[in-house]
C-alpha positions in Angstrom: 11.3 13.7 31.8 9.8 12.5 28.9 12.3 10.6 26.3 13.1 11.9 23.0 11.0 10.2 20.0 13.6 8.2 17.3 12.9 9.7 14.1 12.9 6.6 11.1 13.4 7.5 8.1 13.2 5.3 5.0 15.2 6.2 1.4 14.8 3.8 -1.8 16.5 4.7 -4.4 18.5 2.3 -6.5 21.4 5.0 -7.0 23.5 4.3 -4.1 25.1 7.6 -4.8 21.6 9.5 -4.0 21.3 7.6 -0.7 24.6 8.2 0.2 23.8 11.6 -0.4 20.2 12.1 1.5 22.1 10.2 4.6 24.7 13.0 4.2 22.3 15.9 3.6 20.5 14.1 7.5 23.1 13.9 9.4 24.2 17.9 8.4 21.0 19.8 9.4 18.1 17.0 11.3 18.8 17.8 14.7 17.1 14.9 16.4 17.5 11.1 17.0 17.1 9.5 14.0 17.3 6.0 12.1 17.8 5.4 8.7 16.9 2.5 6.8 18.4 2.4 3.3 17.3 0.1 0.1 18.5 0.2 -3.2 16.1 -2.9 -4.3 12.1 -2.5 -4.3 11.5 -6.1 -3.5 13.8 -5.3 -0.3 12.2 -2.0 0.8 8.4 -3.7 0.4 9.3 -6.7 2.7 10.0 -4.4 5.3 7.2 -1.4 4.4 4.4 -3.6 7.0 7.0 -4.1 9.3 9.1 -0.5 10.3 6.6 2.3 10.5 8.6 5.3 9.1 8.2 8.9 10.0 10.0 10.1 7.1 10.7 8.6 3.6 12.6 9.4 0.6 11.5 7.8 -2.7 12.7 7.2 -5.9 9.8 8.3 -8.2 10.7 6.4 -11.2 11.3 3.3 -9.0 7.4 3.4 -7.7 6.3 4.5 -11.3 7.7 0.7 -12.2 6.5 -0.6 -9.2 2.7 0.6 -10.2 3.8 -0.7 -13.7 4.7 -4.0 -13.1 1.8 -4.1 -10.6 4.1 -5.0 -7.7 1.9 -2.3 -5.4 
């Protein structure tokens, strides 16, 4: 039998009302094991980017506009 892949899906956004609503809008309609990872700071979500390879992420666009700004990627 082979085992079921765990989905990981990464949101940044730093509106914790947006996350809280992409988590919802996951756990209503994907219909597979999943993980989420949540980050409402950039700094937090890059320290981790090398180290969780995600299958699925959600992105503030204005946040990674800054990021290109300030040159942090």
């Amino acid at each position: 039998m082979d085992a079921v892949k765990m989905i990981k899906v990464g949101i940044l956004d730093d509106d914790k009302v947006y996350v809280d609503e992409i988590v919802k809008f996951l756990r209503t309609y994907l219909r597979m094991p999943y993980e989420v990872y949540t980050y409402t700071k950039t700094e937090d979500f890059l320290k981790v980017l090398l180290e969780v390879r995600f299958d699925l992420l959600f992105l503030d666009i204005i946040l990674i506009l800054f990021m290109v700004i300030d040159k942090k990627l």
